[in-house]
C-alpha positions in Angstrom: 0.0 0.0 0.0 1.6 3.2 -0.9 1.5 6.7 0.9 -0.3 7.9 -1.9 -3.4 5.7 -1.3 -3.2 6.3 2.8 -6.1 9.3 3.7 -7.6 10.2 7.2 -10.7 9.9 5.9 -12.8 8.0 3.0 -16.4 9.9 2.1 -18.6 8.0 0.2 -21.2 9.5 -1.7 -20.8 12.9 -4.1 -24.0 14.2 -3.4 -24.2 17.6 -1.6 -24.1 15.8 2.2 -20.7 13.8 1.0 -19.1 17.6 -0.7 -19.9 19.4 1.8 -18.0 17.0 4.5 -15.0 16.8 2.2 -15.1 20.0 2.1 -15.0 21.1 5.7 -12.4 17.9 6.5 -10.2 19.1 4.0 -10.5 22.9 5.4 -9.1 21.2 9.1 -6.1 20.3 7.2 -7.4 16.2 7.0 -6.0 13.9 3.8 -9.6 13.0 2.5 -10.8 10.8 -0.3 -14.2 11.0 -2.1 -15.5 8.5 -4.0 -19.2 8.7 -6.3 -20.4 5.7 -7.9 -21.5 7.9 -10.3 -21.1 11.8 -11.7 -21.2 14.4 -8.8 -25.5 15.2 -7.9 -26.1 12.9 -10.3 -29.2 11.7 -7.9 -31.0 13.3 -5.1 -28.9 16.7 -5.4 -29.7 17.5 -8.7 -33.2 16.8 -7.8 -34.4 19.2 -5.2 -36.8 22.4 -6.0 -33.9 24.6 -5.9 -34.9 26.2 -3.1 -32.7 27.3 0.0 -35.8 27.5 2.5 -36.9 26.7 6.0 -39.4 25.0 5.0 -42.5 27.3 5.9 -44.9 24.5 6.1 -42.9 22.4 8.4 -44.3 25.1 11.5 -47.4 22.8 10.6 -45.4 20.1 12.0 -43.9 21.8 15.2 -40.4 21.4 13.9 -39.3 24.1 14.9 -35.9 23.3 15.8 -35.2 22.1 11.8 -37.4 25.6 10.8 -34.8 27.8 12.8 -31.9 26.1 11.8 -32.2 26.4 8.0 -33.3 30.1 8.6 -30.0 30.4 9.9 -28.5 29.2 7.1 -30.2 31.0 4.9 -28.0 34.4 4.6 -24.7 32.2 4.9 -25.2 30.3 2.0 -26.5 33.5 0.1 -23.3 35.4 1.0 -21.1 32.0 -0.1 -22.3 31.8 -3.6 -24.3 35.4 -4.8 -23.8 34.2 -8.2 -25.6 30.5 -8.4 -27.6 31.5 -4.8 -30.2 34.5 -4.8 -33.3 35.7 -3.0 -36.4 34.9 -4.3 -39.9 36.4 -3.2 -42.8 34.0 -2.5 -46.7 34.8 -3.0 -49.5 32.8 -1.0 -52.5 32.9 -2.3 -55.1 33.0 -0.1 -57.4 30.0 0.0 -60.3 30.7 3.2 -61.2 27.2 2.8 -58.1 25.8 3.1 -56.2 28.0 5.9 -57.6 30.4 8.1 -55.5 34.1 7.7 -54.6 34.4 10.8 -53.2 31.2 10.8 -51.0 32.1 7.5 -50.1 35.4 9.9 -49.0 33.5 12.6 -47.0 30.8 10.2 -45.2 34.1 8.4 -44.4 36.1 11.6 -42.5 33.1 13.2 -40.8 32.2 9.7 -40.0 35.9 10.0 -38.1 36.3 13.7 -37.6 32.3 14.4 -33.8 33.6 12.9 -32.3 37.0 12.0 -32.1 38.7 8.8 -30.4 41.1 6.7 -30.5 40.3 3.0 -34.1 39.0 3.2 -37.3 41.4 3.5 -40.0 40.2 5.8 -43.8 38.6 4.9 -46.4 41.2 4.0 -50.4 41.2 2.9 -50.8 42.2 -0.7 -54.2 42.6 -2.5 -53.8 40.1 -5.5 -56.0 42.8 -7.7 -53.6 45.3 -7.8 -50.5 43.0 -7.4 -48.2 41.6 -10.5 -48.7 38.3 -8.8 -52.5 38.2 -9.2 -53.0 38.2 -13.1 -52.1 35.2 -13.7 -54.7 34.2 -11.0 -57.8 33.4 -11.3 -60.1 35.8 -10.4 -61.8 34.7 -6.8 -58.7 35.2 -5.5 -58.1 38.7 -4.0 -55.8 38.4 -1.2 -52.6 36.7 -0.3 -49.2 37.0 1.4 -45.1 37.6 -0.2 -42.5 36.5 2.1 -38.9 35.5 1.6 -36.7 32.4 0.7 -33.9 31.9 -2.1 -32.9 30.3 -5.1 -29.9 27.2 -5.5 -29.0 25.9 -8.6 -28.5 22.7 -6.6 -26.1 20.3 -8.7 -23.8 23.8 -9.0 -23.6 23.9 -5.2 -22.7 20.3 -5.0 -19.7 20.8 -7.8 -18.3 24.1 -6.2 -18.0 22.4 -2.6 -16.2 19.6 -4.6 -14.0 21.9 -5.8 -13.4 23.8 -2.7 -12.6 20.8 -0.9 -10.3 19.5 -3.7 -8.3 23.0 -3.5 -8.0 21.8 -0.1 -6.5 19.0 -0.9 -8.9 16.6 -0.9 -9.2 13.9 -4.0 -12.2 13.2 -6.2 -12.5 10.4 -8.0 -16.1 10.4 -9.7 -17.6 7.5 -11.6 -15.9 5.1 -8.3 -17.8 2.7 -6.4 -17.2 1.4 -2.7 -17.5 -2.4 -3.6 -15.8 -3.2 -0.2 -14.5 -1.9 3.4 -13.3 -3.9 6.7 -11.2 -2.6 9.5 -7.5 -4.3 9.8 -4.7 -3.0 11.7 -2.3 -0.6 10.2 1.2 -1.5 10.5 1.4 0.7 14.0 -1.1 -1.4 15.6 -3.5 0.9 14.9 -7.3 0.0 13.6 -7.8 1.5 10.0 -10.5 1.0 7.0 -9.3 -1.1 3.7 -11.4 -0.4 1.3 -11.4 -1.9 -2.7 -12.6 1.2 -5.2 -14.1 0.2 -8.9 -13.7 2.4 -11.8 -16.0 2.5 -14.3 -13.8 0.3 -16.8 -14.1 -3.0 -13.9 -10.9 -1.9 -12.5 -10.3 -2.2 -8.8 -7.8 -0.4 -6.4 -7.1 -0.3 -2.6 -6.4 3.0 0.1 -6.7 3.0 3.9 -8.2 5.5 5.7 -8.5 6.1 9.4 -12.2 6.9 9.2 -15.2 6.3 6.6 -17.9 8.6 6.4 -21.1 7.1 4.6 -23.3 10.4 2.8 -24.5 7.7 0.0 -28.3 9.4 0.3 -30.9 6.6 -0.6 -28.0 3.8 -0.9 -26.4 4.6 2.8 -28.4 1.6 4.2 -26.9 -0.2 1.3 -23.0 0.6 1.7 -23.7 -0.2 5.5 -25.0 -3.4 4.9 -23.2 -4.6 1.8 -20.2 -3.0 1.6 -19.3 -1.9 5.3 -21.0 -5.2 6.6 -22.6 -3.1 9.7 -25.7 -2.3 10.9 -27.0 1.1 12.3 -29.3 2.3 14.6 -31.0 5.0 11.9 -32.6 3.7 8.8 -34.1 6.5 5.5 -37.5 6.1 4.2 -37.1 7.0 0.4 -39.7 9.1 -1.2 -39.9 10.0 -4.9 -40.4 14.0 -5.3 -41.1 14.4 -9.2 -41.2 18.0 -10.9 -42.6 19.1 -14.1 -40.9 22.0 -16.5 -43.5 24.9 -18.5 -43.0 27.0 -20.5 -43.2 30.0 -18.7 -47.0 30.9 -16.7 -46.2 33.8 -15.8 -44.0 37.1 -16.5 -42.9 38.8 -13.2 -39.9 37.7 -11.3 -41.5 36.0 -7.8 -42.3 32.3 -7.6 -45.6 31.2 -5.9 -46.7 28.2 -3.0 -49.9 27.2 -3.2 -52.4 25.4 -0.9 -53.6 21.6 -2.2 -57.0 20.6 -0.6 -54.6 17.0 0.5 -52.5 19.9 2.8 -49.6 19.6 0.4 -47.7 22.3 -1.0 -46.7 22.9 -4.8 -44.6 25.7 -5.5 -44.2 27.8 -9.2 -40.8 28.8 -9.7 -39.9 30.9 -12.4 -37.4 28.8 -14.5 -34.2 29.3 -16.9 -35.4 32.4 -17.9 -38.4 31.0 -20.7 -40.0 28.7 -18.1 -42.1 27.7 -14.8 -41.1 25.1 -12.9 -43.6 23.4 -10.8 -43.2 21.0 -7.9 -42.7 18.5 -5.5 -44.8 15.5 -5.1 -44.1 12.7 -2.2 -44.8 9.4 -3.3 -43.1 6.1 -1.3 -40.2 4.5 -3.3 -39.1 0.8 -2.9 -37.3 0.5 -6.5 -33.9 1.5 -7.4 -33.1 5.0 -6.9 -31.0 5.0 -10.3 -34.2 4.5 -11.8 -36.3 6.8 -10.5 -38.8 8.4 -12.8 -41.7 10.6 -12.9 -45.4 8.5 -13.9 -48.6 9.9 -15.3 -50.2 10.2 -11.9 -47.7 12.9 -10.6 -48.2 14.9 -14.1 -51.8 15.3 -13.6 -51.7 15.9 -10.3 -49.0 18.8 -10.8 -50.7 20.1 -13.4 -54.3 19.6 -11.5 -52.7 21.4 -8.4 -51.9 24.5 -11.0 -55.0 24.5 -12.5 -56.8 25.3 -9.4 -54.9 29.0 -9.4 -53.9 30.0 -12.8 -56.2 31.3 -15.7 -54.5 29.4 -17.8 -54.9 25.7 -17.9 -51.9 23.4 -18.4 -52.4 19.4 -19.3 -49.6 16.8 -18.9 -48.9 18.1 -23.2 -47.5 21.2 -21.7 -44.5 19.4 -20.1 -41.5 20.2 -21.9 -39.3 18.7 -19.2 -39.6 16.6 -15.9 -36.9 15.3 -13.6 -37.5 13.3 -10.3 -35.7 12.4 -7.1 -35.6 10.0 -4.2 -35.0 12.0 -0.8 -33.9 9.7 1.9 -35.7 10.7 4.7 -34.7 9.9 8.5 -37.1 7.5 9.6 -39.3 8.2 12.4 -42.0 6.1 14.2 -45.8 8.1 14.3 -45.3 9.6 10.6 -47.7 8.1 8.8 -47.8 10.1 5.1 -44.5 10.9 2.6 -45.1 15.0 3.8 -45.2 14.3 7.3 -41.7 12.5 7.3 -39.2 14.8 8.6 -36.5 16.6 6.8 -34.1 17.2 9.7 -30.7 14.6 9.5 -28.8 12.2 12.0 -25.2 11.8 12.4 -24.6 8.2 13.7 -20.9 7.3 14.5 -19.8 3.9 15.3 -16.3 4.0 16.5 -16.7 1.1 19.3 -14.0 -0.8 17.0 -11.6 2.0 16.4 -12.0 3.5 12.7 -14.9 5.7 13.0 -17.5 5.5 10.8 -20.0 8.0 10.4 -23.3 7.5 8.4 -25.6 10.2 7.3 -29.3 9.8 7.6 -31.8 12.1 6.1 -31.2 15.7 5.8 -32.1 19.2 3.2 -30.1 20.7 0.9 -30.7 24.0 3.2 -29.2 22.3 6.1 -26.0 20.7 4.4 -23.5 23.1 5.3 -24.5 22.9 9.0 -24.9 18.7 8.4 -20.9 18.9 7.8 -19.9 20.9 9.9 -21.3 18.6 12.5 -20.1 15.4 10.9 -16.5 17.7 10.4 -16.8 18.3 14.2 -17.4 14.4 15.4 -14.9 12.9 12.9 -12.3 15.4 14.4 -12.7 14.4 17.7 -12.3 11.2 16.6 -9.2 11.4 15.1 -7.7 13.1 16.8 -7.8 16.4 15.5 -8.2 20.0 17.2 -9.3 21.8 14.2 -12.3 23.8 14.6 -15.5 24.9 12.0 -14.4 27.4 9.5 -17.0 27.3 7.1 -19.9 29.5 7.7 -17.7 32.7 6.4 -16.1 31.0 3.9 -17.1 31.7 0.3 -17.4 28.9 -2.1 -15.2 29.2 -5.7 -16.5 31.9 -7.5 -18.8 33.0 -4.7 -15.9 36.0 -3.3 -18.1 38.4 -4.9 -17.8 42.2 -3.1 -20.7 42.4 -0.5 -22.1 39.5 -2.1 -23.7 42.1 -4.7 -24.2 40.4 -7.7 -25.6 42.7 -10.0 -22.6 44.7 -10.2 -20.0 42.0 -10.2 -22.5 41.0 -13.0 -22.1 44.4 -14.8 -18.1 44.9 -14.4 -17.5 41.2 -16.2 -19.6 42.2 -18.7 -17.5 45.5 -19.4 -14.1 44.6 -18.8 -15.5 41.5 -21.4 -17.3 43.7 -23.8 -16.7 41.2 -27.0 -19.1 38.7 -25.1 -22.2 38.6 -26.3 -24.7 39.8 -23.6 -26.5 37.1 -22.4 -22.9 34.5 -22.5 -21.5 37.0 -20.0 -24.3 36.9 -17.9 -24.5 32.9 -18.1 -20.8 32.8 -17.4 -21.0 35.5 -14.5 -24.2 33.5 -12.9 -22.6 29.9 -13.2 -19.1 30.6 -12.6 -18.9 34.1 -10.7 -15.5 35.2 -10.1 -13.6 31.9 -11.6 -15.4 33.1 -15.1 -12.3 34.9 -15.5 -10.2 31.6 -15.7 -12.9 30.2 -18.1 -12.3 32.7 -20.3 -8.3 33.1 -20.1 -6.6 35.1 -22.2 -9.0 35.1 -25.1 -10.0 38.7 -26.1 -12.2 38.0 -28.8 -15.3 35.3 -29.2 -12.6 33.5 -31.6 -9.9 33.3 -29.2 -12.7 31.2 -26.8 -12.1 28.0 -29.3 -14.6 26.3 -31.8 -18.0 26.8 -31.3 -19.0 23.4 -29.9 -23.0 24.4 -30.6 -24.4 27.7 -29.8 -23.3 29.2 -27.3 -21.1 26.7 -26.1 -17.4 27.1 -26.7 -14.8 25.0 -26.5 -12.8 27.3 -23.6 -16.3 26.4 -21.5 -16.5 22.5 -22.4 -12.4 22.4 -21.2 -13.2 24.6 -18.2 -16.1 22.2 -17.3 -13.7 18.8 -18.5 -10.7 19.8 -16.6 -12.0 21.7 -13.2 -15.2 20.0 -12.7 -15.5 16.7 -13.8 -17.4 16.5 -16.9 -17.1 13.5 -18.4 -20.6 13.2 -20.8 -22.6 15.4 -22.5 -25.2 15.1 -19.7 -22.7 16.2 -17.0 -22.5 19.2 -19.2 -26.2 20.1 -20.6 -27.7 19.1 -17.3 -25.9 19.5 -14.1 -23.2 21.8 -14.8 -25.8 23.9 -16.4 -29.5 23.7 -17.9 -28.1 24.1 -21.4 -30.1 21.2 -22.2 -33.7 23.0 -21.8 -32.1 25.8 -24.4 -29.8 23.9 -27.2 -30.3 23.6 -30.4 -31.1 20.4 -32.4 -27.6 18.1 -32.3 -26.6 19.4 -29.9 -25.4 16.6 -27.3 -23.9 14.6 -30.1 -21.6 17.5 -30.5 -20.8 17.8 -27.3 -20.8 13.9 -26.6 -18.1 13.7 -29.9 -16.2 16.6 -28.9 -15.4 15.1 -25.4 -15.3 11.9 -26.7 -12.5 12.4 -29.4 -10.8 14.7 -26.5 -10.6 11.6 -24.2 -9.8 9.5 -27.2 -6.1 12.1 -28.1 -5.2 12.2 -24.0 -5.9 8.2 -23.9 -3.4 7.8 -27.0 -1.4 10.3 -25.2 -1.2 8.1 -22.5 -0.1 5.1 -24.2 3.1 6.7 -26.1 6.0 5.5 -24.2 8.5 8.6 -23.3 
């Protein structure tokens, strides 16, 4: 075993749970390791609604404790990443037979003060008939409520805290799979993990690590069973949230939540600029999570659950685009229905053996950065290691934007790069924020950025994306790295499917010529 493949700790699982812990173990100064079966948020965190949220309807629930503590971490994600993180404004419409408003009152003035803010305006009344938000309404409805939450383009979060932890030293290896893990004794005496790693080719390869942490989402009950060979005290109840994609409803700038008669929630997000996108459902899920897919069911009832608010009727022909999940929720005893399951997370560590092992069970993409933190702070004191938190001030890569203003940042990149078509610099400033400028290199003219791959996509970007952040496919490109797929023209991922392909192909053959 060489020194190479030695690390203090082993994360499995590149979802935004297993990133985020990477991330803060590298920041102590830890060796860490994190392997991803697949590509980075290719499941659950790629998934979500996009929302960095409390979770206003979890007051309905009593959880306060879970409502508090993403409230907190509200502002300190929006000051980490201004430019793929924003604030977003929220209309309620009023339904009398659904909740009484005084009820909605009490629910917005504790989802108000339960946590401080400063970038964030409070909850207010608004009379729909003379309120942008009320046209697209139908008409019965006259009243209703704006308060505030924000915007994530989730599977971007997930790839920057890769990145940040890998500029801390950590490695990522994507597209490798835990197949095995047992504690031996290192050559001190000392109890350690071995753990065998497959490739995507077949190929296998062994590292040590003092400590394992398990963030695999929906399969951590299967690496602790299979792979790790251990039980655990927690166990995840999966449940399949499915969204559909509009084009757009509506033309102002907030999203809406509405009311379903079945006390769900749907929200209406405005969308990639041309469309709405509306969701979640909670359905129970026993299948494979790989395979997780959206069924004619959850369209009508998304598009019923619309229908009850807007003017404008939508069918399930409408959908230009649906995506689903499975959430693995921490199972509790008493809650009996998908929406009533909790969202908060456990940290369960089993270090009884030596070698800790720390599994992850449940958890919100609102909550992650506090989740590992936590999971930094127990595998610290477990090793060993007197390193404290550091992330809440910390920006992400790109996300050292002045004030966290982004509008201006915005601005300046599009000056000091005035040969860049308008809306490219504003895609580049939103998905790359400061590290644009190392996208774009020296080049001083659209030429200078490399072949046009398909519009709009250069070959200076697919490098950038290849190179820094993992992109391996045409889907790693179009649809996690960006929504490029929602906008492309025809032919568009078999050009960038050949031009990575033929890229891989020249370093392969690279490879192979002895020196």
């Amino acid at each position: 075993m060489t020194q190479e493949n030695r690390y203090d700790l082993l994360v499995v699982g590149g979802g935004i749970n297993g990133a985020g812990i990477a991330r803060d173990a590298a920041g102590r100064g830890l060796s860490v390791l994190l392997c991803e079966q697949d590509d980075l948020a290719s499941h659950t965190s790629s998934a979500s609604t996009k929302l960095i949220h409390g979770g206003l309807r979890y007051l309905e629930y009593k959880e306060f404790g879970l409502v508090r503590k993403a409230l907190q971490e509200r502002e300190t994600l929006l000051r980490a990443a201004p430019h793929i993180m924003w604030p977003l404004r929220f209309v309620m419409p009023h339904m009398p037979n659904l909740r009484p408003a005084w009820l909605i009152r009490i629910g917005l003035f504790l989802y108000d003060h339960l946590a401080k803010r400063e970038l964030l305006p409070g909850s207010r009344g608004i009379d729909m008939r003379r309120h942008a938000a009320g046209v697209p309404l139908i008409d019965s409805i006259r009243r209703g409520f704006v308060y505030s939450d924000g915007w994530v383009d989730d599977a971007r979060l997930v790839v920057l805290n890769a990145l940040d932890a890998q500029e801390r030293g950590a490695r990522i290896l994507t597209r490798t799979k835990l197949v095995a893990a047992q504690r031996v004794k290192s050559a001190g005496g000392e109890a350690e993990w071995q753990a065998t790693l497959r490739r995507a080719d077949g190929s296998t390869f062994e590292v040590r690590a003092r400590a394992v942490a398990n963030a695999a989402g929906p399969w951590v009950g299967d690496v602790l069973h299979g792979a790790l060979g251990r039980g655990a005290q927690h166990s995840v109840r999966l449940v399949k949230g499915s969204h559909i994609v509009t084009k757009r409803l509506f033309e102002h700038d907030h999203a809406y939540i509405f009311q379903n008669p079945d006390k769900r929630i749907i929200f209406a997000i405005p969308y990639e600029h041309d469309f709405t996108l509306i969701g979640t459902t909670d359905v129970e899920y026993r299948n494979d999570p790989a395979k997780v897919a959206i069924d004619g069911d959850e369209t009508r009832y998304l598009c019923e659950s619309i229908n009850r608010y807007f003017k404008r009727k939508i069918s399930p022909s409408d959908v230009h685009w649906t995506y689903s999940g499975v959430r693995p929720l921490l199972e509790e005893e008493g809650a009996k229905s998908a929406s009533a399951v909790t969202r908060d997370y456990r940290l369960e560590l089993d270090d009884t053996n030596g070698a800790p092992l720390l599994s992850v069970f449940g958890g919100k993409i609102t909550t992650f950065r506090k989740l590992a933190e936590e999971a930094g702070d127990m595998l610290a004191r477990a090793l060993g290691s007197t390193s404290g938190a550091w992330t809440a001030g910390k920006p992400l890569p790109g996300g050292d934007i002045a004030n966290a203003r982004f509008e201006p940042f915005a601005q300046s990149l599009a000056k000091r790069f005035a040969w860049l078509p308008a809306p490219l610099a504003q895609r580049y400033a939103r998905a790359y924020g400061t590290r644009a400028e190392r996208l774009i290199g020296a080049a001083k003219s659209l030429d200078e950025l490399g072949p046009q791959i398909a519009p709009g996509i250069f070959d200076a970007e697919l490098r950038y994306l290849r190179d820094t952040e993992w992109a391996t496919c045409a889907e790693d490109v179009l649809w996690r790295r960006s929504k490029l797929g929602l906008h492309v023209a025809p032919g568009t991922l078999e050009a960038v499917t050949a031009a990575l392909e033929s890229w891989f192909a020249t370093s392969q053959a690279r490879t192979a010529v002895p020196h």
